[in-house]
PyMOL Python script that loads the backbone (N, CA, C, O; Angstrom):
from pymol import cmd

cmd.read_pdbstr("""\
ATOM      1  N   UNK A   1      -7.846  -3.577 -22.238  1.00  0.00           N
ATOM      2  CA  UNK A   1      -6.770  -4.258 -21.564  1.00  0.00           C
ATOM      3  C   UNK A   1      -7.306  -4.955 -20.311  1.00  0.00           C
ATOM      4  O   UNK A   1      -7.827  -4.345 -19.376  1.00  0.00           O
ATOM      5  N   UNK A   2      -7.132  -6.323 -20.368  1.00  0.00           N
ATOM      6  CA  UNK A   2      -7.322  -6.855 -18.853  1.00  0.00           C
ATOM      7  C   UNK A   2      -6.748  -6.587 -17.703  1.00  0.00           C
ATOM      8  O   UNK A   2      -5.669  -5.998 -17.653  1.00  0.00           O
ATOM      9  N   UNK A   3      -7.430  -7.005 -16.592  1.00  0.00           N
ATOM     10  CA  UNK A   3      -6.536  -6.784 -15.363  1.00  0.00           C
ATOM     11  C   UNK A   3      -5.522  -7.636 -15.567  1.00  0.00           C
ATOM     12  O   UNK A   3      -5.666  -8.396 -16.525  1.00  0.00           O
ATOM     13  N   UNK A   4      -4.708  -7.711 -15.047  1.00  0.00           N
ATOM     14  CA  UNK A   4      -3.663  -8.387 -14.443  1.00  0.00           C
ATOM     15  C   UNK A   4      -4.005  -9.243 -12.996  1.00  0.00           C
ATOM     16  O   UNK A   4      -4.124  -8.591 -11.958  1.00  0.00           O
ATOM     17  N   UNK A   5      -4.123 -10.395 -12.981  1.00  0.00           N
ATOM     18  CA  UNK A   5      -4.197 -10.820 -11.231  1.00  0.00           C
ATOM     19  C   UNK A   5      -2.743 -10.993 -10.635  1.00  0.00           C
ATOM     20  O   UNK A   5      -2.383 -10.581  -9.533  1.00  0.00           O
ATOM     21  N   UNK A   6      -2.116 -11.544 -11.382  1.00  0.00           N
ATOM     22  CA  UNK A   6      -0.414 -11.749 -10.892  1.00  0.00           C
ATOM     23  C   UNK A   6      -0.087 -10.495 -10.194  1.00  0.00           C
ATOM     24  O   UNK A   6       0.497 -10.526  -9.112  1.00  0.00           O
ATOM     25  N   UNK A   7      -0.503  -9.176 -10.870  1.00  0.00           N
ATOM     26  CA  UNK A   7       0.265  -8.086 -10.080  1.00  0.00           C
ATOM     27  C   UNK A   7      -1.046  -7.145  -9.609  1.00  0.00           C
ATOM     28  O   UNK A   7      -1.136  -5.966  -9.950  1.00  0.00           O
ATOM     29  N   UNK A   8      -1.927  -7.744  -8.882  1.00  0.00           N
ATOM     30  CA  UNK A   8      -3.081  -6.515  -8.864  1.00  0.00           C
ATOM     31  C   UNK A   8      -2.724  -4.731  -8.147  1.00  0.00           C
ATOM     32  O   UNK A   8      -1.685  -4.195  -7.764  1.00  0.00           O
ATOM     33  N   UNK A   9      -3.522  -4.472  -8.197  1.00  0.00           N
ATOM     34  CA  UNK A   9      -3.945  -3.093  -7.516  1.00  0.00           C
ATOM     35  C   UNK A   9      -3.968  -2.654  -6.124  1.00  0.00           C
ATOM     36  O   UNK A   9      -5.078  -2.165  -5.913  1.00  0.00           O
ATOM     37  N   UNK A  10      -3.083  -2.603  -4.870  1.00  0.00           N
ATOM     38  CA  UNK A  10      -3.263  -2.886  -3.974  1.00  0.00           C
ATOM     39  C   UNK A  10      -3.340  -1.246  -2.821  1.00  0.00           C
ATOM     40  O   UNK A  10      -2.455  -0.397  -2.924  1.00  0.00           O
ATOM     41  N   UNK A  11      -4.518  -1.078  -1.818  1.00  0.00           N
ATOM     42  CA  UNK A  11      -4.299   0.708  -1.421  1.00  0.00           C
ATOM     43  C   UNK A  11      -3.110  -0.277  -0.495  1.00  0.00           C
ATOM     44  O   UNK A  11      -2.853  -1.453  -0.236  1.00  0.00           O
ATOM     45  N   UNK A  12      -2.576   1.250  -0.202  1.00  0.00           N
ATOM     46  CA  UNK A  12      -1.896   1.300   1.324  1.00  0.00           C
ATOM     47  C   UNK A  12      -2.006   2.530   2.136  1.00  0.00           C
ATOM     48  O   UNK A  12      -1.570   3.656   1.893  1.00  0.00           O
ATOM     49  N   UNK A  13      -2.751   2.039   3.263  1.00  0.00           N
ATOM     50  CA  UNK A  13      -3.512   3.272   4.054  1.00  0.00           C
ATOM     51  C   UNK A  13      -2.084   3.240   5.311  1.00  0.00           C
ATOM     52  O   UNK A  13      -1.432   2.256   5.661  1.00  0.00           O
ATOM     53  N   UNK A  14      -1.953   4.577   5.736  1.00  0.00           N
ATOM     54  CA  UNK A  14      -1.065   4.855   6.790  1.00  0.00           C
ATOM     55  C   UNK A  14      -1.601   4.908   8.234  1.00  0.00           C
ATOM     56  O   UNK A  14      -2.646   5.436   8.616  1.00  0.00           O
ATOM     57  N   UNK A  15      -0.202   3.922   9.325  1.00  0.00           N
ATOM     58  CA  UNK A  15      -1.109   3.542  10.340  1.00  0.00           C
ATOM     59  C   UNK A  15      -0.934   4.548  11.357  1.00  0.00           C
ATOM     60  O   UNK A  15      -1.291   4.251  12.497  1.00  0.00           O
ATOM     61  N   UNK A  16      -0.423   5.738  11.129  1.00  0.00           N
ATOM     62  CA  UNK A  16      -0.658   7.095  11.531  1.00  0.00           C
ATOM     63  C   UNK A  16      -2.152   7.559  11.961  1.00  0.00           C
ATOM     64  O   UNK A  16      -2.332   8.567  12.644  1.00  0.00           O
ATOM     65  N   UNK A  17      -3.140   6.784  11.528  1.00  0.00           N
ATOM     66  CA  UNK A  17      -4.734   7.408  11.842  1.00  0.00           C
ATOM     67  C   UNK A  17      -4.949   8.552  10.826  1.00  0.00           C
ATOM     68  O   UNK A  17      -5.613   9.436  11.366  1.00  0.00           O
ATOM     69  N   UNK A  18      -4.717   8.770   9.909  1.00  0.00           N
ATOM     70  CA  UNK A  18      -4.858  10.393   9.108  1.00  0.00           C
ATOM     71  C   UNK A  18      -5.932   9.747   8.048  1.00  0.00           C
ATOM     72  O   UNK A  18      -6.892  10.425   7.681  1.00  0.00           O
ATOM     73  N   UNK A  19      -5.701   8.188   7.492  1.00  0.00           N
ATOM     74  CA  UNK A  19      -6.558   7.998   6.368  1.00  0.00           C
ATOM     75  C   UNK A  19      -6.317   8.491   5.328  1.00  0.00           C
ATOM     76  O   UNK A  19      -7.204   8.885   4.570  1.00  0.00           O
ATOM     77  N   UNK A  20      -4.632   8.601   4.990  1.00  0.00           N
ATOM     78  CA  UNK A  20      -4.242   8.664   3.642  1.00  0.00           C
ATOM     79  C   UNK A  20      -4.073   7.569   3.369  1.00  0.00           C
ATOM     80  O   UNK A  20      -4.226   6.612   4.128  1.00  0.00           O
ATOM     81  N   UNK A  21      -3.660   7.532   2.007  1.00  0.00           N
ATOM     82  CA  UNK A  21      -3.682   6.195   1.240  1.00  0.00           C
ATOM     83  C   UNK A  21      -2.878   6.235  -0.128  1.00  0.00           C
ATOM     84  O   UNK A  21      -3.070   7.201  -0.866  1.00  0.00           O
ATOM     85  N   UNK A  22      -2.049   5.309  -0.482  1.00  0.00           N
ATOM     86  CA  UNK A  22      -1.504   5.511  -1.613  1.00  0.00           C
ATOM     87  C   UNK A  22      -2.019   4.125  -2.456  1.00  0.00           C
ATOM     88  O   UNK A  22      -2.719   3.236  -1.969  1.00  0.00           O
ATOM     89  N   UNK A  23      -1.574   4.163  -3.630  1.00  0.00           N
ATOM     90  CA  UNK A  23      -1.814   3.303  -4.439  1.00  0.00           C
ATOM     91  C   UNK A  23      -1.281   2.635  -5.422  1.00  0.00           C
ATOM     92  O   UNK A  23      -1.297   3.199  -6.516  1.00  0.00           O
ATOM     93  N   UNK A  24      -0.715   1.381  -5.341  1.00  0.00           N
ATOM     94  CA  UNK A  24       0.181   0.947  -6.124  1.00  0.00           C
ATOM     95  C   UNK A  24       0.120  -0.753  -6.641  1.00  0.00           C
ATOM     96  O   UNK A  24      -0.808  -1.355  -6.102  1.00  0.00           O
ATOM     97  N   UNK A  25       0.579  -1.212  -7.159  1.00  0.00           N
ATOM     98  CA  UNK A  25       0.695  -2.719  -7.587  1.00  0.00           C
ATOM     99  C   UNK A  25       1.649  -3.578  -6.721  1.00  0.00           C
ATOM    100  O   UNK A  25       2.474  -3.184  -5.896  1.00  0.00           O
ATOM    101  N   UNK A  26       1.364  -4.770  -7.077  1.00  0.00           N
ATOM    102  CA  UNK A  26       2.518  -5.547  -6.233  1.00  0.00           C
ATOM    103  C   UNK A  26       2.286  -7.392  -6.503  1.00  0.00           C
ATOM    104  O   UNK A  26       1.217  -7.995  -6.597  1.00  0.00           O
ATOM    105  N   UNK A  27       3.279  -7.780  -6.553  1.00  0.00           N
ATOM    106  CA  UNK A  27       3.444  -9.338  -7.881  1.00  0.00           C
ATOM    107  C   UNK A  27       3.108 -10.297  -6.307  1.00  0.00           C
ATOM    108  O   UNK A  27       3.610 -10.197  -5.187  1.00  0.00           O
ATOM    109  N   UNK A  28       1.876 -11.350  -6.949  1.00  0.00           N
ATOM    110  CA  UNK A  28       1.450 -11.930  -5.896  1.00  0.00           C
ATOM    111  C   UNK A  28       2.449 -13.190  -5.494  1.00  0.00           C
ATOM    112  O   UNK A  28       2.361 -13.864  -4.468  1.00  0.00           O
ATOM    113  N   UNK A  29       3.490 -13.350  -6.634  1.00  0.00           N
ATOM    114  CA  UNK A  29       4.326 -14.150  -6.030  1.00  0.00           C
ATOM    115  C   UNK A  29       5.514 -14.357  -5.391  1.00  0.00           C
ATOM    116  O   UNK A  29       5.959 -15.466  -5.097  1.00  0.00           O
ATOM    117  N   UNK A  30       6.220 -12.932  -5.095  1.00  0.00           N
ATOM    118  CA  UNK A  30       7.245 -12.481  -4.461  1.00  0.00           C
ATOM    119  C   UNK A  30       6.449 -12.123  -3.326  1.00  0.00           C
ATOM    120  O   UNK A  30       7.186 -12.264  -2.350  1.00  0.00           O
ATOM    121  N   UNK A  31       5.132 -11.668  -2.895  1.00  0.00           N
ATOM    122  CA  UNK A  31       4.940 -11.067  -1.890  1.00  0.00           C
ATOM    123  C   UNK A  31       3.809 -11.701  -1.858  1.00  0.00           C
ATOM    124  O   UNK A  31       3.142 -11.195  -2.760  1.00  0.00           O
ATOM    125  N   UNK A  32       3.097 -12.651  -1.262  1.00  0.00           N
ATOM    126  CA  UNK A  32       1.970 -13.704  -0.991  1.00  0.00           C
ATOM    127  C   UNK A  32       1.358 -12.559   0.230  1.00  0.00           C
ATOM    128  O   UNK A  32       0.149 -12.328   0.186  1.00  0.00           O
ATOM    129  N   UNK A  33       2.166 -11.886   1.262  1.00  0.00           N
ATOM    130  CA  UNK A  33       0.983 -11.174   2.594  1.00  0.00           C
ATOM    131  C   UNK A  33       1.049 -10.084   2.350  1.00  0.00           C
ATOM    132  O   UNK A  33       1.467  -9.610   1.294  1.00  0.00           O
ATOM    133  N   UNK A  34       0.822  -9.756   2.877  1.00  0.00           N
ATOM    134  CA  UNK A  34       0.637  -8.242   2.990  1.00  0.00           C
ATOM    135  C   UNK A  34       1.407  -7.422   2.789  1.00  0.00           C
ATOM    136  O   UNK A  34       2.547  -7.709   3.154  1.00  0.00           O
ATOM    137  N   UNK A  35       1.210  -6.057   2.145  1.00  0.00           N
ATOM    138  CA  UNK A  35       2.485  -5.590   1.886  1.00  0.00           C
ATOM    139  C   UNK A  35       2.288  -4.153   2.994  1.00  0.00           C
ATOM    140  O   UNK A  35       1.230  -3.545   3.154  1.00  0.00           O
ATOM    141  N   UNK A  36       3.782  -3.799   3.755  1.00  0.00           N
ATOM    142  CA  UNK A  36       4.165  -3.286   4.255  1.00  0.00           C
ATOM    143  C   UNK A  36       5.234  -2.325   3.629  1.00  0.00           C
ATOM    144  O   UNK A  36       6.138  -2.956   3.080  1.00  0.00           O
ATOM    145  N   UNK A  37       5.388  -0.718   3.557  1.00  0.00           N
ATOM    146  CA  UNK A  37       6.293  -0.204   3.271  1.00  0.00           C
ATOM    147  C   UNK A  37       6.210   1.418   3.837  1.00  0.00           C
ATOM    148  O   UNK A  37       5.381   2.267   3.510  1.00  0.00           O
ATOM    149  N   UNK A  38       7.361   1.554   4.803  1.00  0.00           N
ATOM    150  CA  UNK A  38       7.470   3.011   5.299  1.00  0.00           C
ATOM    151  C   UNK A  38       7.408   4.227   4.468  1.00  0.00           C
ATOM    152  O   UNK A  38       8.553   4.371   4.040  1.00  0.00           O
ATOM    153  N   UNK A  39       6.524   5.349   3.937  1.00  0.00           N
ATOM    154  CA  UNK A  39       6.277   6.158   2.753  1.00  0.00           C
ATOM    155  C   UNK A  39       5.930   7.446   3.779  1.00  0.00           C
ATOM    156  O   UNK A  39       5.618   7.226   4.949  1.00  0.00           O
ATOM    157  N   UNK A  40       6.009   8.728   3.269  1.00  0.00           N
ATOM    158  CA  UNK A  40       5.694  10.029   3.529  1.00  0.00           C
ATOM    159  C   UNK A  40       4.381  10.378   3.655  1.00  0.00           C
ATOM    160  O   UNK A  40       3.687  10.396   2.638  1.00  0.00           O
ATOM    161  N   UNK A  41       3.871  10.684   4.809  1.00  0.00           N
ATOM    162  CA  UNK A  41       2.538  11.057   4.898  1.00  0.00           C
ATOM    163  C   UNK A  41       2.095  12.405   5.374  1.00  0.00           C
ATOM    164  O   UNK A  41       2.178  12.851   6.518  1.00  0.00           O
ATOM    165  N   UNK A  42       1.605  12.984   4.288  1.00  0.00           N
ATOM    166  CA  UNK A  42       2.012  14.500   4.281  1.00  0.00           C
ATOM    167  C   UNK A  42       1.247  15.126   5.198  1.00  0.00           C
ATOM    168  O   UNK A  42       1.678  16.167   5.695  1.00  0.00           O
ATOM    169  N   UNK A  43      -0.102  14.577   5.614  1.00  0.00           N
ATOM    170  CA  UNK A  43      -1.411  14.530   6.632  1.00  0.00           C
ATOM    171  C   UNK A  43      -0.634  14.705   8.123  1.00  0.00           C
ATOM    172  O   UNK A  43      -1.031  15.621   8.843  1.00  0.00           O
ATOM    173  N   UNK A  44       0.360  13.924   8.552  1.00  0.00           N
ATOM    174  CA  UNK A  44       1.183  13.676   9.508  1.00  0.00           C
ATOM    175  C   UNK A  44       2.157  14.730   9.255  1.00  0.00           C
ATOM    176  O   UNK A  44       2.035  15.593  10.124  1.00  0.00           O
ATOM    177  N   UNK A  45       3.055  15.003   8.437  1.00  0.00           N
ATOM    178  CA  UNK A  45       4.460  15.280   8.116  1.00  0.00           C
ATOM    179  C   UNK A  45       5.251  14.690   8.388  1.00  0.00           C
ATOM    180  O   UNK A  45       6.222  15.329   8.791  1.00  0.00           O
ATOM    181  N   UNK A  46       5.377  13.370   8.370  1.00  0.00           N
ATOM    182  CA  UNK A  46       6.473  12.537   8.522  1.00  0.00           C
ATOM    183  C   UNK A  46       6.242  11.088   7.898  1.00  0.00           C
ATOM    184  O   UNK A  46       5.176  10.518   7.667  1.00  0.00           O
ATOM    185  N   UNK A  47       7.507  10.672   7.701  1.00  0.00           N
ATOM    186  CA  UNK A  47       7.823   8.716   7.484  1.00  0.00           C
ATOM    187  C   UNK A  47       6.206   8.059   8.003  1.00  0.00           C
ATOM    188  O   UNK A  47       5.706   8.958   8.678  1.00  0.00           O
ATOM    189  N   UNK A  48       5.560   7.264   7.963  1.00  0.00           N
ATOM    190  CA  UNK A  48       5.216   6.499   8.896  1.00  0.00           C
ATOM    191  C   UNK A  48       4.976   5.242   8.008  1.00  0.00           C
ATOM    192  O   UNK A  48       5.090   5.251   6.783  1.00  0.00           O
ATOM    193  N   UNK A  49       4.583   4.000   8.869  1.00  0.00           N
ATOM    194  CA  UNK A  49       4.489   2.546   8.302  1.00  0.00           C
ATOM    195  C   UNK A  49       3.021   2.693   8.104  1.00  0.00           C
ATOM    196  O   UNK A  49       2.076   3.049   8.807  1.00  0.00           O
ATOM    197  N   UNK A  50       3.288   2.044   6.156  1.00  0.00           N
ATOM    198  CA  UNK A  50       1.486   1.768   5.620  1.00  0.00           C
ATOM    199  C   UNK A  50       1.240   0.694   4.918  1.00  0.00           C
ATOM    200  O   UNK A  50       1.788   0.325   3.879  1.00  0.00           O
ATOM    201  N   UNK A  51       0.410   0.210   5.509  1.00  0.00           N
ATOM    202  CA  UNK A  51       0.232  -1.569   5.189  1.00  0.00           C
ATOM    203  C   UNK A  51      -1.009  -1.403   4.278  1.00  0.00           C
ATOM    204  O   UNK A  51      -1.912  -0.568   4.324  1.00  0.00           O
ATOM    205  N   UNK A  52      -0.740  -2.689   3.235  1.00  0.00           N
ATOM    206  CA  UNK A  52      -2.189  -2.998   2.196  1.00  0.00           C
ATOM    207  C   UNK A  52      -3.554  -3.202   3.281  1.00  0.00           C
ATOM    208  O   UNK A  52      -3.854  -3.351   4.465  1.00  0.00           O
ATOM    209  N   UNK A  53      -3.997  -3.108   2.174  1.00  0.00           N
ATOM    210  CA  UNK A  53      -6.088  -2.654   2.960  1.00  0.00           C
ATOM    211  C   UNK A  53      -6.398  -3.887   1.888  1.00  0.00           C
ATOM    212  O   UNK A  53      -5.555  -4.182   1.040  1.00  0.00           O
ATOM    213  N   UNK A  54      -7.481  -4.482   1.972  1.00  0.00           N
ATOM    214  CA  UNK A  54      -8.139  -5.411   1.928  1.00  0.00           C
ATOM    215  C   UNK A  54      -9.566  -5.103   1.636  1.00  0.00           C
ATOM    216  O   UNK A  54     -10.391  -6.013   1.560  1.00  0.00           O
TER     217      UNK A  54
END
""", "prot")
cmd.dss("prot")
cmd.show_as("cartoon", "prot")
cmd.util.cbc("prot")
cmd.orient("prot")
């Protein structure tokens, strides 16, 4: 199976400092920058904001 580029593979590391990271997809044409989304960071114990890594 090929990749997909339309929807690649994108981490999202939490800007908490802990250096977790989750991992998920995301469609390059609804969302052209960066993706941003508030998720559970269990390293922390709490909410915090985790932006795509590059």
């Amino acid at each position: 199976m090929a990749r997909n580029e339309l929807r690649p593979i994108v981490k999202l590391r939490s800007t908490a400092g802990t250096g977790y990271t989750y991992v998920t997809r995301k469609n390059r044409r609804n969302t052209p920058d960066r993706l941003q989304l508030r998720k559970y960071d269990p390293v922390a114990r709490r909410h915090v904001l985790f932006r795509e890594e590059r």
